[in-house]
N, C-alpha and C positions, 0 to 999 in steps of 0.2 A: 526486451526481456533478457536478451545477453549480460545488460550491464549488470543484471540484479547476482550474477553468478560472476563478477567481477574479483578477481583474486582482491584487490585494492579496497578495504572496505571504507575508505573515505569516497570513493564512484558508487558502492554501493548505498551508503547513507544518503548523496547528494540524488540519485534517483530515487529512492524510499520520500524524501522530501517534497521532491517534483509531483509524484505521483499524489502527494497530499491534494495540492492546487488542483491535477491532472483530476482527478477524482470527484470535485465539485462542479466540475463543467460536465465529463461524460456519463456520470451515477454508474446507473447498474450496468451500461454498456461492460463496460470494463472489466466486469466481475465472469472472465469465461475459467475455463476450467486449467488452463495454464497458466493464469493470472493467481486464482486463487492456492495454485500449485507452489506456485514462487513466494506467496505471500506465505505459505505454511515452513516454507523452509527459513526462508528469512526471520520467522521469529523464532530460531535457535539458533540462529548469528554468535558466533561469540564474539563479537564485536557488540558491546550493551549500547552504543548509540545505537548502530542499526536495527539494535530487538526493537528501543524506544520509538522508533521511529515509523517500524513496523506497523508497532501497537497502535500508533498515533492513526494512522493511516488507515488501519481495520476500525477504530471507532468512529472517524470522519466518517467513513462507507456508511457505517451502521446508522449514525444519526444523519446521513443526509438521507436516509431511505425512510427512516421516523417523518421529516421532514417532508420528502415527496407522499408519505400517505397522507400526513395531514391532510395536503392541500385539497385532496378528494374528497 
């Protein structure tokens, strides 16, 4: 969670990324309340990779929970 407050916003995008992948193995685990904290402020990065990246990241979450309900 530190990196994501990383002055350097090339460390910040390259976690924003990870977490992509990160996000398809643990789903909703991931989503606590300090996670979805970091994810609010990172998408007003002014760094527009890292918004992109952001965004990328909140839609995977969103369609991989589409996903998990299907399967029920």
């Amino acid at each position: 969670m530190d990196l994501l407050k990383d002055d350097n916003s090339e460390v910040r995008l390259n976690v924003t990324k990870s977490l992509i992948k990160f996000s398809r193995v643990v789903g909703d685990e991931m989503m606590t309340t300090p996670f979805k904290n970091a994810l609010t402020t990172l998408t007003k990065d002014p760094q527009w990779r890292v918004k992109m990246a952001t965004f990328e990241l909140i839609g995977d979450i969103g369609f991989q929970r589409i996903l998990d309900k299907d399967q029920f």
